[in-house]
C-alpha positions in Angstrom: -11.7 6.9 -12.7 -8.6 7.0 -10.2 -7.1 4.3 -8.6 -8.6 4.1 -4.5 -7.6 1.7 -1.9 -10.2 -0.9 -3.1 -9.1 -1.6 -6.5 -5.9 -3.3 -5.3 -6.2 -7.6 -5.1 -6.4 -8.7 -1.6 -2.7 -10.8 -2.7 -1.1 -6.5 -2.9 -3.3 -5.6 -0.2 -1.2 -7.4 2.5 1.8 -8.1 0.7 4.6 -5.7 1.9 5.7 -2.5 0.8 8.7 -3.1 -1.9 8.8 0.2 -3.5 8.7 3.7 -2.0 7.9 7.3 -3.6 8.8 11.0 -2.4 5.8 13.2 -2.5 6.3 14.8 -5.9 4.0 18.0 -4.9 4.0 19.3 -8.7 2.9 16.6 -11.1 1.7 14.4 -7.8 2.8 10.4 -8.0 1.2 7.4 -9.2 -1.7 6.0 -6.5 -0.2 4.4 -3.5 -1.4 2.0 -1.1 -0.3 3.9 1.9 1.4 7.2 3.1 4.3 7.5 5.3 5.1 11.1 6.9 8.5 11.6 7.7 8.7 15.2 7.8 7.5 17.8 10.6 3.4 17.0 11.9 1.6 18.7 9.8 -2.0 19.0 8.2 -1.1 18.1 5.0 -3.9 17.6 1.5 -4.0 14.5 -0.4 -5.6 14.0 -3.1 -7.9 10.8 -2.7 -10.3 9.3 -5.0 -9.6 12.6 -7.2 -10.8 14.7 -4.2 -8.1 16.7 -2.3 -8.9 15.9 1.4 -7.1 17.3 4.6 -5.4 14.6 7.1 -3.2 15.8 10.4 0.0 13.5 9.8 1.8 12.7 12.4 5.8 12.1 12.1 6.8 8.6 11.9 3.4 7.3 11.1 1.9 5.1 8.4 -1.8 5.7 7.2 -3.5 3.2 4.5 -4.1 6.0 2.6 -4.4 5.1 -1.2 -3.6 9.1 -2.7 -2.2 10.5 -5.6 -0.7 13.7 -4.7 0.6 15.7 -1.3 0.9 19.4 0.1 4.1 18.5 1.7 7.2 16.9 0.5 7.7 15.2 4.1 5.1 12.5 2.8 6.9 9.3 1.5 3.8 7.2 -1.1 4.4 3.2 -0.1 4.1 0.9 -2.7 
């Protein structure tokens, strides 16, 4: 069963981000707890839950997005 936003403790769900990820859009990354998009707007595909979903990231922008893999390599995973 994959990782999803859910199965982190409350104690990681608020503590801050100390590690960050590129997108690695081959072999995908290990599950995050949120995605950052530093690249162009874009729709980009995550892979969620073991589902590959499409979200409109906009530049700049955090998303509590617990995913696994991405389309674009713009998307930073936060851990």
């Amino acid at each position: 069963m994959p990782k999803a936003l859910h199965d982190f403790t409350s104690q990681e769900s608020v503590a801050p981000y100390i590690k960050a990820a590129a997108a690695d859009t081959t072999n995908g990354n290990d599950a995050c707890r949120a995605v950052h998009m530093t690249g162009t707007s874009a729709s980009v595909n995550l892979t969620v839950g073991g589902s590959v979903v499409a979200f409109w990231l906009i530049k700049g922008h955090t998303y509590p997005i617990c995913a696994t893999k991405a389309s674009d390599a713009g998307v930073v995973f936060l851990y």
